[in-house]
N, CA and C atoms of all chains as a GROMACS GRO file, in nm:
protein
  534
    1UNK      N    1   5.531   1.603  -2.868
    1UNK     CA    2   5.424   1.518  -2.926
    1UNK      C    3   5.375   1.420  -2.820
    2UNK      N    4   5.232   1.440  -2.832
    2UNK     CA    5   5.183   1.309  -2.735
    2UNK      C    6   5.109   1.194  -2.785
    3UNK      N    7   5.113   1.099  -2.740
    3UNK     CA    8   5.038   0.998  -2.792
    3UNK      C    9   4.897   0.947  -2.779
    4UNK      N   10   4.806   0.955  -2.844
    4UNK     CA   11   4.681   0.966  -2.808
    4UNK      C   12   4.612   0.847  -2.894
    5UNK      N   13   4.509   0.786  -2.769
    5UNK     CA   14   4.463   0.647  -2.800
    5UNK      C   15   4.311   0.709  -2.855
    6UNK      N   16   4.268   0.672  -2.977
    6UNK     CA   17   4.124   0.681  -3.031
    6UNK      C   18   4.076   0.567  -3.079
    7UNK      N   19   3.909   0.578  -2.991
    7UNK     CA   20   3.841   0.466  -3.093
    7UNK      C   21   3.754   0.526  -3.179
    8UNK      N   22   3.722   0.470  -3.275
    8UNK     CA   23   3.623   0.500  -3.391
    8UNK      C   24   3.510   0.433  -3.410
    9UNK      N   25   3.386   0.432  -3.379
    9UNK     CA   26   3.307   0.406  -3.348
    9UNK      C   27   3.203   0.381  -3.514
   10UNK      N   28   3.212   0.340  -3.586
   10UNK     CA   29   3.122   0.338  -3.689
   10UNK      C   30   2.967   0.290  -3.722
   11UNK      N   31   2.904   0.340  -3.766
   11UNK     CA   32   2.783   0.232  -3.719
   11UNK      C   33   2.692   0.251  -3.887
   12UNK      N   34   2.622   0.173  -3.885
   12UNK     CA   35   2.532   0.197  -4.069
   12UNK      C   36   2.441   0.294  -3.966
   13UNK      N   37   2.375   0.450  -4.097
   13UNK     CA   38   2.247   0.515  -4.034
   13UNK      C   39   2.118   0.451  -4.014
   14UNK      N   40   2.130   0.482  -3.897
   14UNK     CA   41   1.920   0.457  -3.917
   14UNK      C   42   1.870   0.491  -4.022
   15UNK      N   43   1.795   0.364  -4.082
   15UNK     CA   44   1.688   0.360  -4.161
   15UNK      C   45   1.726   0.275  -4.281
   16UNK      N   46   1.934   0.271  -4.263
   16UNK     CA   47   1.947   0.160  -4.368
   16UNK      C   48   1.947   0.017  -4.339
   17UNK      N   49   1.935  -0.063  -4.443
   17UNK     CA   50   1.928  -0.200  -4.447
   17UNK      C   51   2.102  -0.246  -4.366
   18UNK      N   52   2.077  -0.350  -4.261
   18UNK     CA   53   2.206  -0.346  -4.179
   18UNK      C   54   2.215  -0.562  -4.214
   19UNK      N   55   2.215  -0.621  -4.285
   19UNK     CA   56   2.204  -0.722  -4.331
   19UNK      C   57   2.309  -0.828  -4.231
   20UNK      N   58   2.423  -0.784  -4.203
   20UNK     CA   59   2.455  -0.864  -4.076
   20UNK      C   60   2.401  -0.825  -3.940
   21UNK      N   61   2.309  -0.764  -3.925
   21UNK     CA   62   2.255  -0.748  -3.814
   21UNK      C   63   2.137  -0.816  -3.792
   22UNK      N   64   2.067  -0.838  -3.938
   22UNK     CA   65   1.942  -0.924  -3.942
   22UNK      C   66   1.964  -1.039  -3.940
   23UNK      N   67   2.083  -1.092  -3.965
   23UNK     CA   68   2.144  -1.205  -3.964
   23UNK      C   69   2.158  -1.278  -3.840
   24UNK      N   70   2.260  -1.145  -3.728
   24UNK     CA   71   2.232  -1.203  -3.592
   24UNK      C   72   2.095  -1.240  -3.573
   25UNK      N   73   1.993  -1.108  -3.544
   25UNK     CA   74   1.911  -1.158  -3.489
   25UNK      C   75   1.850  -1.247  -3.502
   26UNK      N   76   1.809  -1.295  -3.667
   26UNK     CA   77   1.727  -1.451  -3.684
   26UNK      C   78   1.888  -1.566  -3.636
   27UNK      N   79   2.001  -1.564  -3.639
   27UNK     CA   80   2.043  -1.688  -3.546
   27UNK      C   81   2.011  -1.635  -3.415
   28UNK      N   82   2.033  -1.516  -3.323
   28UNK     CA   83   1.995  -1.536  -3.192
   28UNK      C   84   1.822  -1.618  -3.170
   29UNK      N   85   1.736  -1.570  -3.279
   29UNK     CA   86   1.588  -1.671  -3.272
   29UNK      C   87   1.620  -1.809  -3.294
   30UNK      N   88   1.726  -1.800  -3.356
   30UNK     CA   89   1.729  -1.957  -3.398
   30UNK      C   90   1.749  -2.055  -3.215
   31UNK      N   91   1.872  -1.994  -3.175
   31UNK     CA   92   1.886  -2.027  -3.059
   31UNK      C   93   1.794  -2.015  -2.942
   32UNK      N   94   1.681  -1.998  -2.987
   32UNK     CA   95   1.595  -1.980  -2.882
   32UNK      C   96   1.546  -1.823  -2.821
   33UNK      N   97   1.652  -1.692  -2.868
   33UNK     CA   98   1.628  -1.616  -2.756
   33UNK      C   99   1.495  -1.515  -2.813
   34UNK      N  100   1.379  -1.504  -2.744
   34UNK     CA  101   1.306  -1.387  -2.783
   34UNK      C  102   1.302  -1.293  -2.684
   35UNK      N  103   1.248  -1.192  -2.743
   35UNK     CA  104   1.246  -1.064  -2.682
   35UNK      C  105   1.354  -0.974  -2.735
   36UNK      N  106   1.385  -1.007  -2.869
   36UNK     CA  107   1.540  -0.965  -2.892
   36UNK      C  108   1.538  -0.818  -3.001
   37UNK      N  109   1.545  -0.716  -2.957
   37UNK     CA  110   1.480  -0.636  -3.077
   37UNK      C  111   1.578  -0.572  -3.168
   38UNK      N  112   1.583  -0.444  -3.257
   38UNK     CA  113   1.674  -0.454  -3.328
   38UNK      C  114   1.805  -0.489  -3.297
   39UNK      N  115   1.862  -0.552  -3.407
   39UNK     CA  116   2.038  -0.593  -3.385
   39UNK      C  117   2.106  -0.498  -3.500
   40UNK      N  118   2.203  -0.365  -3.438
   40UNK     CA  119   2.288  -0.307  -3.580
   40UNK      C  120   2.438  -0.377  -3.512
   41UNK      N  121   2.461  -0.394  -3.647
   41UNK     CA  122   2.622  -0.380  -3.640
   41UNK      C  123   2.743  -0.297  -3.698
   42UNK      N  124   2.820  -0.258  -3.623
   42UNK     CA  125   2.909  -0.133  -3.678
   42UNK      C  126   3.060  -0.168  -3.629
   43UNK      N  127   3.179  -0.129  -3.700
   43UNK     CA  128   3.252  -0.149  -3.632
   43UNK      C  129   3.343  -0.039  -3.563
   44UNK      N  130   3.394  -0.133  -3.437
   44UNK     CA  131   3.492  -0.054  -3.325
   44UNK      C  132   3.596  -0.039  -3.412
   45UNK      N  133   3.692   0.090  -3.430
   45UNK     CA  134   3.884   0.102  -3.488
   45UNK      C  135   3.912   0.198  -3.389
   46UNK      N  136   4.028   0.110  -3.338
   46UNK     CA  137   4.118   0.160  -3.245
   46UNK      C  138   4.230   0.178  -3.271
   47UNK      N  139   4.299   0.305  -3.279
   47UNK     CA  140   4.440   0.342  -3.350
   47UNK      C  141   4.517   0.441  -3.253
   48UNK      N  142   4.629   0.431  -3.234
   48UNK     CA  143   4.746   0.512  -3.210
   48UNK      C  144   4.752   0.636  -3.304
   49UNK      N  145   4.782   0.751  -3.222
   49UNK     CA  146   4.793   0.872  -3.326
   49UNK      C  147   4.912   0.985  -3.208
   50UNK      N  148   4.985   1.017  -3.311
   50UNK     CA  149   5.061   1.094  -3.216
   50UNK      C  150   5.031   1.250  -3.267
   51UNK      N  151   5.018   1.355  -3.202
   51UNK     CA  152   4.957   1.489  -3.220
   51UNK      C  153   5.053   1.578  -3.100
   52UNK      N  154   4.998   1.738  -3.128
   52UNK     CA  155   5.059   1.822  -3.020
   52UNK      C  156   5.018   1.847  -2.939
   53UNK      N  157   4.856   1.853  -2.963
   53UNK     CA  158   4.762   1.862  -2.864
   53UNK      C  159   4.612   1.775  -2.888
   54UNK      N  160   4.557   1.765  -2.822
   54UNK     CA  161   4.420   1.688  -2.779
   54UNK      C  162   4.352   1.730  -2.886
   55UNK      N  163   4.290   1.907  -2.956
   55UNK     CA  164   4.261   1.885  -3.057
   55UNK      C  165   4.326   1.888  -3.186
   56UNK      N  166   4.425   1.862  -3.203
   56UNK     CA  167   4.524   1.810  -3.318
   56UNK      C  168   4.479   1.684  -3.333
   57UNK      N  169   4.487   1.625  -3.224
   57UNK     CA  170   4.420   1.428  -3.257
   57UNK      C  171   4.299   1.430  -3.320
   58UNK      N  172   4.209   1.494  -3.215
   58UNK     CA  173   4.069   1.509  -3.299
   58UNK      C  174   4.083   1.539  -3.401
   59UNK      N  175   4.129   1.622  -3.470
   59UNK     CA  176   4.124   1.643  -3.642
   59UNK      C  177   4.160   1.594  -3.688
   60UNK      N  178   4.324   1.548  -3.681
   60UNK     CA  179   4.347   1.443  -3.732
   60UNK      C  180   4.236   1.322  -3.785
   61UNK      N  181   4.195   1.230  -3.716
   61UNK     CA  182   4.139   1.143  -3.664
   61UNK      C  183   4.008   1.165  -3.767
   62UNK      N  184   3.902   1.290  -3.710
   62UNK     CA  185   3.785   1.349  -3.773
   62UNK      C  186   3.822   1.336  -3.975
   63UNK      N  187   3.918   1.383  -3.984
   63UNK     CA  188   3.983   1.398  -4.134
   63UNK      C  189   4.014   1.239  -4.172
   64UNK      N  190   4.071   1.140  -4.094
   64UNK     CA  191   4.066   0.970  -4.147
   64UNK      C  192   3.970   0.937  -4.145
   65UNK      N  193   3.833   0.959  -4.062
   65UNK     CA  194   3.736   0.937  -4.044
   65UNK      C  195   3.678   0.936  -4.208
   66UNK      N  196   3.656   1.089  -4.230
   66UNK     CA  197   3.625   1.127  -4.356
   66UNK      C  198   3.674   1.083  -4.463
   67UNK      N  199   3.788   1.077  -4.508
   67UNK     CA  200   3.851   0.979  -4.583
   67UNK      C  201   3.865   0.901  -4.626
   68UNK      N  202   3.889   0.780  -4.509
   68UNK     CA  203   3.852   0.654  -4.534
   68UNK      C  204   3.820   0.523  -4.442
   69UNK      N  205   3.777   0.564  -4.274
   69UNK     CA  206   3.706   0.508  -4.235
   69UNK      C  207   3.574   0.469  -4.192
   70UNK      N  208   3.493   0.588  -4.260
   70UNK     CA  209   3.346   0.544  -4.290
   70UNK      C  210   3.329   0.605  -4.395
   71UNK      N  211   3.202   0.534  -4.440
   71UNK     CA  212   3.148   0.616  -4.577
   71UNK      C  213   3.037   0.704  -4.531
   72UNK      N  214   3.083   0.838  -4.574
   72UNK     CA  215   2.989   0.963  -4.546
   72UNK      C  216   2.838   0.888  -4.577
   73UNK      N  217   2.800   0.828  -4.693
   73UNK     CA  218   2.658   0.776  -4.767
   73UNK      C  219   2.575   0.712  -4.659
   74UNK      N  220   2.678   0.618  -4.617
   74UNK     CA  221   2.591   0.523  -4.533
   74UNK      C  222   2.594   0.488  -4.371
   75UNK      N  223   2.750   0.589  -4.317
   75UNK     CA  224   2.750   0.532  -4.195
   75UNK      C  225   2.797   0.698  -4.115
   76UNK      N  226   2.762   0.649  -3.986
   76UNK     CA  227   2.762   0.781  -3.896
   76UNK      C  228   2.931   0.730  -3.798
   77UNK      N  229   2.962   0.829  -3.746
   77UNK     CA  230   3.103   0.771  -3.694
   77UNK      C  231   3.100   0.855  -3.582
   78UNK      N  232   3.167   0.811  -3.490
   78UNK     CA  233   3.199   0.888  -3.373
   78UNK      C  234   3.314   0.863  -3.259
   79UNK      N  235   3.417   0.943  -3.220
   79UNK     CA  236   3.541   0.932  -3.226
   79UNK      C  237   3.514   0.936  -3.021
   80UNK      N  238   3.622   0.859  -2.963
   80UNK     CA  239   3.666   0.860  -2.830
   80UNK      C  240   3.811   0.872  -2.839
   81UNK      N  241   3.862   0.975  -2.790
   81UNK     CA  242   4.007   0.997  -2.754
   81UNK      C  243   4.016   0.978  -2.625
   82UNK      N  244   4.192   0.945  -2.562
   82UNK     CA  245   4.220   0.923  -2.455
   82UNK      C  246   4.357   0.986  -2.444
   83UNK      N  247   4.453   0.989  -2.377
   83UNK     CA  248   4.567   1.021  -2.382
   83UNK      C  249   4.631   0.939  -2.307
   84UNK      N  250   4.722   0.893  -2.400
   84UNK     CA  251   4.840   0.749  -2.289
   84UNK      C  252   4.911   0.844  -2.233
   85UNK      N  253   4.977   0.789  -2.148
   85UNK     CA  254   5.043   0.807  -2.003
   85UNK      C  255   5.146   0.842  -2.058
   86UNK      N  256   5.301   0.947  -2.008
   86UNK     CA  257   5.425   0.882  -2.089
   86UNK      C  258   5.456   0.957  -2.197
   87UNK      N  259   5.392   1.057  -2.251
   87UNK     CA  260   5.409   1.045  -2.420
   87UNK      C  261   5.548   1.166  -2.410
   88UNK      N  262   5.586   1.186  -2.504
   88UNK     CA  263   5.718   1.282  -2.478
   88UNK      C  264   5.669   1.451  -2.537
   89UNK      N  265   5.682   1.457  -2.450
   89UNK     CA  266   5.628   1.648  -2.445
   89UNK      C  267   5.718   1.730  -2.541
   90UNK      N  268   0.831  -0.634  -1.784
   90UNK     CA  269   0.989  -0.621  -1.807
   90UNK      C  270   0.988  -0.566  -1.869
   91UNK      N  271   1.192  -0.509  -1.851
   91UNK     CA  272   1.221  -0.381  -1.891
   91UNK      C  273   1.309  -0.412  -2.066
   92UNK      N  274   1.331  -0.277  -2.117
   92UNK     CA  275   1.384  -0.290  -2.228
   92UNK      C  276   1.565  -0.254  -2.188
   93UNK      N  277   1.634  -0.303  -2.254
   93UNK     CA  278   1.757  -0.300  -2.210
   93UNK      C  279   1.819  -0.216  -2.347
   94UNK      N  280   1.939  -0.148  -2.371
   94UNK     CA  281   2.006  -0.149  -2.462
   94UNK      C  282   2.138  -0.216  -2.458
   95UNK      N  283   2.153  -0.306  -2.535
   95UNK     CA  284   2.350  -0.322  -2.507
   95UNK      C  285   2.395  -0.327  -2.608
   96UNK      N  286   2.534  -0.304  -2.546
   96UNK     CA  287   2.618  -0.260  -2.683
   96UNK      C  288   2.717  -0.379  -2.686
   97UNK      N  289   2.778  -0.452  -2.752
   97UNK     CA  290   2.900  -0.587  -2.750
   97UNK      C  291   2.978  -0.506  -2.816
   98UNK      N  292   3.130  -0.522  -2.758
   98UNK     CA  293   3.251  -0.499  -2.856
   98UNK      C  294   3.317  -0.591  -2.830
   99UNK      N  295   3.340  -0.650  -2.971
   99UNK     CA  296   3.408  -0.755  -2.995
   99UNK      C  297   3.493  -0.743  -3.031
  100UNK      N  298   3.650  -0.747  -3.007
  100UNK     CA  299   3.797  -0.683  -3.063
  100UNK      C  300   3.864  -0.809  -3.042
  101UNK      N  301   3.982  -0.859  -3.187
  101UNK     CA  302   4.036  -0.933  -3.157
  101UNK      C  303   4.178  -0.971  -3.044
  102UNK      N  304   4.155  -1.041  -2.984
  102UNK     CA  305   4.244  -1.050  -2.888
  102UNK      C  306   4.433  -1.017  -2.927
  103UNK      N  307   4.496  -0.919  -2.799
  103UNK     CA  308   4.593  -0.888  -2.848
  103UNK      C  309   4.697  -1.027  -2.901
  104UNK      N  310   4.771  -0.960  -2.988
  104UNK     CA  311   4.863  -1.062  -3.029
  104UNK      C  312   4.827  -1.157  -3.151
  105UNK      N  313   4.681  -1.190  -3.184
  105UNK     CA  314   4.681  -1.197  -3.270
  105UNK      C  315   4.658  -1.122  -3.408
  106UNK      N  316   4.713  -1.176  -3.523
  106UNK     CA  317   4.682  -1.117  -3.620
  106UNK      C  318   4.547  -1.026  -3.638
  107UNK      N  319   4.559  -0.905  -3.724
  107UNK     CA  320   4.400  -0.846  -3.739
  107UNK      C  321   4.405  -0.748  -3.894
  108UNK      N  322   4.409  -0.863  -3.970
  108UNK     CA  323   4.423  -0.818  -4.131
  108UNK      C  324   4.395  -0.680  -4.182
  109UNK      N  325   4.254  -0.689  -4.140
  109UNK     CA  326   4.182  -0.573  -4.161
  109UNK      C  327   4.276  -0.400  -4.075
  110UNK      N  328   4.296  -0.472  -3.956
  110UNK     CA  329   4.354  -0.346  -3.920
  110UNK      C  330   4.517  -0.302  -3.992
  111UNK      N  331   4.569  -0.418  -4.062
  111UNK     CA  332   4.718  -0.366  -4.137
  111UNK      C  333   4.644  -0.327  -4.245
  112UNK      N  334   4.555  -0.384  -4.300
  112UNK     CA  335   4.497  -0.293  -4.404
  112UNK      C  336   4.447  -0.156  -4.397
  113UNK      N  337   4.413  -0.088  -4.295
  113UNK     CA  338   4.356   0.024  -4.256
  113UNK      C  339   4.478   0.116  -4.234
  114UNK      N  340   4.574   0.069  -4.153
  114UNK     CA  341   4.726   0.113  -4.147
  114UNK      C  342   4.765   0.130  -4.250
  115UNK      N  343   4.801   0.071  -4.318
  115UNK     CA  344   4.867   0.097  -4.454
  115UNK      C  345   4.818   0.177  -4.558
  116UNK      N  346   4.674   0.183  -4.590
  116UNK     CA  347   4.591   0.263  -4.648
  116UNK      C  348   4.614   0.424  -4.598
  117UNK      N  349   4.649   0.447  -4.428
  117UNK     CA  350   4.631   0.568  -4.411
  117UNK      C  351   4.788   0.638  -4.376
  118UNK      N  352   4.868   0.517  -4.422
  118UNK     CA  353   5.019   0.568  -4.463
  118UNK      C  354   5.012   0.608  -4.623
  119UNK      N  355   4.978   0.555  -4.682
  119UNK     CA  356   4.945   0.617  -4.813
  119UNK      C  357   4.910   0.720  -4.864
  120UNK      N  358   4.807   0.780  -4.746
  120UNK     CA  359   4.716   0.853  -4.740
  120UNK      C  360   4.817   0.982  -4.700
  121UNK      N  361   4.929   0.952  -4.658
  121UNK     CA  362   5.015   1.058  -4.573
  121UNK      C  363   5.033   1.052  -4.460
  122UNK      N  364   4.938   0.989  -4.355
  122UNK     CA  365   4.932   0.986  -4.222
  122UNK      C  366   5.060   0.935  -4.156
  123UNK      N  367   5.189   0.992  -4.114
  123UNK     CA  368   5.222   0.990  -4.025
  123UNK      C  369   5.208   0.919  -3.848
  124UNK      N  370   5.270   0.878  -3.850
  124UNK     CA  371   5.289   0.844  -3.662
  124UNK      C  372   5.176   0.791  -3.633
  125UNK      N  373   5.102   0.688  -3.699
  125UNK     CA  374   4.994   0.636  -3.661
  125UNK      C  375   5.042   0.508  -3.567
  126UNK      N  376   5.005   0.481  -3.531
  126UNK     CA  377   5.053   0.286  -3.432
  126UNK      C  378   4.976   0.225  -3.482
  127UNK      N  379   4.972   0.121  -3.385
  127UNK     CA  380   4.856  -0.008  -3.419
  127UNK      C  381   4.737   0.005  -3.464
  128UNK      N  382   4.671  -0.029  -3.544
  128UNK     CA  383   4.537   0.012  -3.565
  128UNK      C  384   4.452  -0.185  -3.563
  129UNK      N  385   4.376  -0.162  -3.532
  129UNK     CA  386   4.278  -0.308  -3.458
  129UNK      C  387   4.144  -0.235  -3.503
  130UNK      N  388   4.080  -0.334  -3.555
  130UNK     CA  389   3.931  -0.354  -3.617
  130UNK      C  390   3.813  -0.438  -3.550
  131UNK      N  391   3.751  -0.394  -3.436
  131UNK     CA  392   3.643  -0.493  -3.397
  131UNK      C  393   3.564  -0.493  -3.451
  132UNK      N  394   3.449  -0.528  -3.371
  132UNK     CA  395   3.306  -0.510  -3.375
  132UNK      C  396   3.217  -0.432  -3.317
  133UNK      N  397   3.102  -0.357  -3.344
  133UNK     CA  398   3.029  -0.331  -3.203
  133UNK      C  399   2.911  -0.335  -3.236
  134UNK      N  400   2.825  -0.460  -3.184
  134UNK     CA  401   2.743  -0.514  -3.162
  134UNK      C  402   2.608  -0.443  -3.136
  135UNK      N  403   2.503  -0.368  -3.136
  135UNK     CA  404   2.401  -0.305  -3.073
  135UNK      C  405   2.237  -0.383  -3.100
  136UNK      N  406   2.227  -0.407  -2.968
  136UNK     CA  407   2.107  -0.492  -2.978
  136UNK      C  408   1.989  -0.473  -2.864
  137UNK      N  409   1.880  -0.505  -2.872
  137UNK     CA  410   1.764  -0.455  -2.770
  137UNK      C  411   1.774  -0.542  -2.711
  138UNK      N  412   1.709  -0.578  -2.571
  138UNK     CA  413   1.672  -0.719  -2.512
  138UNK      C  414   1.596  -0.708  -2.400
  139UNK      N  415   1.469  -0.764  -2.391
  139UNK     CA  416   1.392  -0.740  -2.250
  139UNK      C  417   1.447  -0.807  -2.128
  140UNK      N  418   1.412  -0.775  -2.025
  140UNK     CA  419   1.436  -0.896  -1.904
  140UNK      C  420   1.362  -0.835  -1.786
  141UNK      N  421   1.349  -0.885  -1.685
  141UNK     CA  422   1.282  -0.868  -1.592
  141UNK      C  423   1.380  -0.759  -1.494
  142UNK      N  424   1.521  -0.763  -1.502
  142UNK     CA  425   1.629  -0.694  -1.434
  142UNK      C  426   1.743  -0.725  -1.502
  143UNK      N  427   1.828  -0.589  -1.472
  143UNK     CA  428   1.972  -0.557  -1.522
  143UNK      C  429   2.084  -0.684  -1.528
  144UNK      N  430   2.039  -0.770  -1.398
  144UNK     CA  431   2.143  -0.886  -1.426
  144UNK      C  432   2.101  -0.974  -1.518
  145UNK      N  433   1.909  -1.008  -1.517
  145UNK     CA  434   1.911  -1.102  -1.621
  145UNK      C  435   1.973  -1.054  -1.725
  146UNK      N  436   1.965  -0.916  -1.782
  146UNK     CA  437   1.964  -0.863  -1.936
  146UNK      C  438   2.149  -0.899  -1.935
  147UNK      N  439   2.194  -0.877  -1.845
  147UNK     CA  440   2.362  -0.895  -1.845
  147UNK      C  441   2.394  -1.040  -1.870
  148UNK      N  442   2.305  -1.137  -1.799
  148UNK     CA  443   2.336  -1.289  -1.868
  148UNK      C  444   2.317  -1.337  -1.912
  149UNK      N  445   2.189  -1.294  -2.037
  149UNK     CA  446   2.169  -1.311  -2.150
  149UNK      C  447   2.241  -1.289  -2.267
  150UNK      N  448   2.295  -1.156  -2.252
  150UNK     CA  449   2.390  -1.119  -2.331
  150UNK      C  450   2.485  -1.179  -2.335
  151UNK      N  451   2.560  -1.207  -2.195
  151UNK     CA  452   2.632  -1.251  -2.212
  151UNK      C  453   2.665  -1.383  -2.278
  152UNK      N  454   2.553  -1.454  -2.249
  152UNK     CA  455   2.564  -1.634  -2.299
  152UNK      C  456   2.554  -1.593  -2.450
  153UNK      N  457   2.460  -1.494  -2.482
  153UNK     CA  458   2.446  -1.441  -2.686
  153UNK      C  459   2.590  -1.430  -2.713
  154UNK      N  460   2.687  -1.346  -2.599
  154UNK     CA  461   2.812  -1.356  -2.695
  154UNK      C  462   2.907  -1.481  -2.676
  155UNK      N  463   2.828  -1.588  -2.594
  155UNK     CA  464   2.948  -1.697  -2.603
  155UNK      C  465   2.881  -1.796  -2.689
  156UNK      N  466   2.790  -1.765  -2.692
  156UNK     CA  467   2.730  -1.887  -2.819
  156UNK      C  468   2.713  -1.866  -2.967
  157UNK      N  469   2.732  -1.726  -2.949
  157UNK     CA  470   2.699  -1.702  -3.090
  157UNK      C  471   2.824  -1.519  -3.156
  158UNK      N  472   2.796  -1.426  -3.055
  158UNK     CA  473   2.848  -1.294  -3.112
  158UNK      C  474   3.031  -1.286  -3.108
  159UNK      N  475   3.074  -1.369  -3.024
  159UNK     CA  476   3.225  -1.387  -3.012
  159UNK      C  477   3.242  -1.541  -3.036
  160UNK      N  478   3.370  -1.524  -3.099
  160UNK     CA  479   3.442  -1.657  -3.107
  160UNK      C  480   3.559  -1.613  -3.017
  161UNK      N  481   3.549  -1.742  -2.890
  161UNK     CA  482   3.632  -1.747  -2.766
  161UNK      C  483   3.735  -1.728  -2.762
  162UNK      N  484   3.786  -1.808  -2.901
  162UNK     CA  485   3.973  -1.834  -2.934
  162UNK      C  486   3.978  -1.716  -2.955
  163UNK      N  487   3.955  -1.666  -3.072
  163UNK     CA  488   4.029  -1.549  -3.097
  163UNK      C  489   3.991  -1.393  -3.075
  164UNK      N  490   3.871  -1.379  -2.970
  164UNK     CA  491   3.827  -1.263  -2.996
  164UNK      C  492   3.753  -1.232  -2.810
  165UNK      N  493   3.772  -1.094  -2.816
  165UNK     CA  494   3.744  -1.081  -2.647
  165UNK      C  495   3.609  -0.989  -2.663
  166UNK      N  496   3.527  -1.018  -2.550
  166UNK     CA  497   3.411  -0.887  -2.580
  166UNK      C  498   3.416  -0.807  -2.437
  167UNK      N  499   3.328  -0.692  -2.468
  167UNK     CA  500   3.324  -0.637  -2.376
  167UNK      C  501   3.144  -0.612  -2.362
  168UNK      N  502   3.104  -0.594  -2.280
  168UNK     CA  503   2.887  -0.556  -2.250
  168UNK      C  504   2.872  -0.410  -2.195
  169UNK      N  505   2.800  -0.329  -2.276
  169UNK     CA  506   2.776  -0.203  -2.200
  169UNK      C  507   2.637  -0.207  -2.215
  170UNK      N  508   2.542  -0.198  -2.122
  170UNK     CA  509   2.414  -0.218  -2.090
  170UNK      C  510   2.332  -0.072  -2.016
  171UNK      N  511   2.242  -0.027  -2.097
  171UNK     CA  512   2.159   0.122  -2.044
  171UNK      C  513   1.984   0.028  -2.041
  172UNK      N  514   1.947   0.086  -1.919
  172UNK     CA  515   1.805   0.079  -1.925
  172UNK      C  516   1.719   0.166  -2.011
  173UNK      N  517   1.640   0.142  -2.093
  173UNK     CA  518   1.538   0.273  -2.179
  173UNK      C  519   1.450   0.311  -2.097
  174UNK      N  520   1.435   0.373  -2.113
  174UNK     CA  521   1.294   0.492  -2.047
  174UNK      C  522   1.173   0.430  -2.058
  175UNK      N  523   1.063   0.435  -1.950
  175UNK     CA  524   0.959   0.362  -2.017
  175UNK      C  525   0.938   0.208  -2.060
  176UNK      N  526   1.004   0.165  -1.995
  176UNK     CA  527   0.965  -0.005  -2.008
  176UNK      C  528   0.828  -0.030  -1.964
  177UNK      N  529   0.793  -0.170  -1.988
  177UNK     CA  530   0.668  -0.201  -1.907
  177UNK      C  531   0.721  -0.266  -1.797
  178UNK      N  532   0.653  -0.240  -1.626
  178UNK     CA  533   0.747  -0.275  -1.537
  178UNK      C  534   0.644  -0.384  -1.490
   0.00000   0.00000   0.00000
């Protein structure tokens, strides 16, 4: 088993209402800055996963994804794997 | 000037607490998941911004995330910055 570092990348789809993002941007106006155009916000999850192989993680991972770290309805997700150093073969 | 894209990830700094991510852990032990590790919950930030050049657009951003997109104490960011196609030059 090796140990494999993933981030999860979540983000709301284009075209929905992203309400902390409109938020930044009228405080970034507030502070002065223009030129500032859309602001989305989504969040980064970064998790430990131990698997047999590289795509074992991915599925893994693809399947929590689905589950229960984004909602199919409203948000798009997209996964970065890495492989730590070390892991025990 | 050009149009910039950047991306902020905002992840809370190691060592401290990150609620959300024992909540995500625990949810996907429930779930069955096995051999998961740490799991950590940022942010990631996506926002437009003009500037005349790549460094202005980099120290703009950057001052956006010390004044406003990160809180210093507890949270670290990171800036990934792409030029768009087609700016007005």
């Amino acid at each position: 088993m090796s140990l494999f570092h993933a981030t999860v990348r979540v983000t709301p789809r284009p075209g929905l209402l992203d309400p902390e993002g409109k938020a930044i941007h009228h405080a970034l106006e507030s502070l002065g800055y223009d030129g500032v155009g859309e602001v989305r916000v989504g969040k980064a999850i970064t998790l430990e996963v131990e698997a047999a192989s590289r795509d074992e993680a991915l599925a893994r991972v693809d399947e929590m994804c689905r589950k229960l770290l984004a909602n199919p309805v409203t948000e798009d997700y997209r996964i970065e794997l890495s492989e730590e150093e070390g892991g025990t073969p």
